[in-house]
C-alpha positions, 0 to 999 in steps of 0.5 A, a space after each residue: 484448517 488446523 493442524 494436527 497437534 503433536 503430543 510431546 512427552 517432557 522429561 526434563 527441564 532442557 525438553 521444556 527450554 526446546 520446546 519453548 525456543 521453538 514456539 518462540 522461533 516459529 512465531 518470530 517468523 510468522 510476524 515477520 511475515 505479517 511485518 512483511 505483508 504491512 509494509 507492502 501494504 504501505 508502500 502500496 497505499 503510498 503508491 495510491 495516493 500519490 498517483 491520486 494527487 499526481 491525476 489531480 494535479 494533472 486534471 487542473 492543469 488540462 482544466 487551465 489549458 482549456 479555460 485558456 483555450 475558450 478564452 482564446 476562441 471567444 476572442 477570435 469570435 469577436 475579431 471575426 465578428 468585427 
């Protein structure tokens, strides 16, 4: 939804200097806001993706400690075996 346009009557040149330092206020704060919402979104993909690496690095390693583990098993299945 839009909102409704307000007619402004212009009589002088400080009316048209008003006019335009208030447009030009309101949308500093309208891309600050969009700046704001960007970096969030930033730190958020960082977040991602770093968490990503950190279960990957993490899955390896439990890979490792099973590998090691069956290792470990086969041999004491052929001392038994013995």
């Amino acid at each position: 939804m839009t909102k409704k346009k307000n007619i402004v009557t212009v009589t002088s040149v400080k009316d048209v200097v008003d006019i335009v330092n208030h447009n030009t206020s309101v949308f500093d704060r309208r891309t600050k806001k969009l700046a704001k919402g960007n970096r969030n979104l930033k730190v958020l993909c960082l977040m991602a993706i770093g968490y990503t690496i950190y279960t990957g690095i993490q899955c390896r390693k439990q890979e490792e400690q099973i590998y090691q583990l069956s290792v470990k098993m086969n041999k004491l299945e052929q001392s038994e075996g013995e």
